[in-house]
N, C-alpha and C positions, 0 to 999 in steps of 0.2 A: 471473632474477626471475619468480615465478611472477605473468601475469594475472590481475586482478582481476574475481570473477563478479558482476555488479549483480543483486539480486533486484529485484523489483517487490510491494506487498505492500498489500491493503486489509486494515485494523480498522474493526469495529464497536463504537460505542460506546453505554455505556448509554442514550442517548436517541434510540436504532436510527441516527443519523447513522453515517456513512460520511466513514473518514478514509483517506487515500491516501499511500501515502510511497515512497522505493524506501531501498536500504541494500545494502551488502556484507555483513551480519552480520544474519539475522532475529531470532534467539534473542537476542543483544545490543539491537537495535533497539525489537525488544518490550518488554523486558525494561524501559529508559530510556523509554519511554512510561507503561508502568503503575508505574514506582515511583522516578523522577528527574524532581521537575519542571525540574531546572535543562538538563535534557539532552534532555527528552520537546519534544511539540511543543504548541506554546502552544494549539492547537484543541482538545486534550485535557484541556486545563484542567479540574477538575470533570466529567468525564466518564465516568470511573472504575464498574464494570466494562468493562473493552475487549477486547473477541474478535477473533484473530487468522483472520478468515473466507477470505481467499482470497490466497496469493504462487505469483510465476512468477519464474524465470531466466532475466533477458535476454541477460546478455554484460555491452557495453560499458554504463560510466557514459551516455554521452551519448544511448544506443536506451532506457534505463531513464528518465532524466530527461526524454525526447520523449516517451513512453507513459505518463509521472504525467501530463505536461500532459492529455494529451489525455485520459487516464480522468478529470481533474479537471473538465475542461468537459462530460463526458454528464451527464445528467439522471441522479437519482436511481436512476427505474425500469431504469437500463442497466445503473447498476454493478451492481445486483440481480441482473440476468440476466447478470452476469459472474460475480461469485461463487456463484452455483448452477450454473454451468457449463453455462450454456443459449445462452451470446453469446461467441466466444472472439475477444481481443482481435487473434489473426494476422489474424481473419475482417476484423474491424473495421477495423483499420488498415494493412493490404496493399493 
């Protein structure tokens, strides 16, 4: 059985907010965000255009779900400087 690759993946949303998810499937993932509300994630709600600004390949589910947390709690201005690739999250949380 072939291992499962977790991505990690921020979206911008039309009201410059910053969403954070992780997923096995990005092009699926995205896809259910901008045009399945029943499957998207309810922060997107009304939020529509959403740009796919910054994903990484973590491996496991469980390094993918520990690294949303923690991208979830930096300030605004951090995620910023992750997705311009000025802050890289190995830096950050090693």
């Amino acid at each position: 059985m072939k291992k499962q690759v977790w991505h990690i993946y921020i979206i911008r949303c039309k009201d410059n907010s910053l969403y954070t998810g992780v997923t096995i499937d990005i092009k699926r993932r995205f896809d259910e965000h901008q045009n399945d509300p029943k499957k998207g994630a309810k922060y997107l709600k009304g939020k529509k255009p959403l740009s796919l600004v910054w994903h990484k390949k973590i491996g496991s589910k469980q390094k993918a779900m520990q690294l949303e947390w923690k991208i979830k709690q930096l300030p605004k201005h951090k995620k910023e400087l992750i997705v311009q690739k000025k802050l890289s999250i190995n830096k950050l949380f090693n």
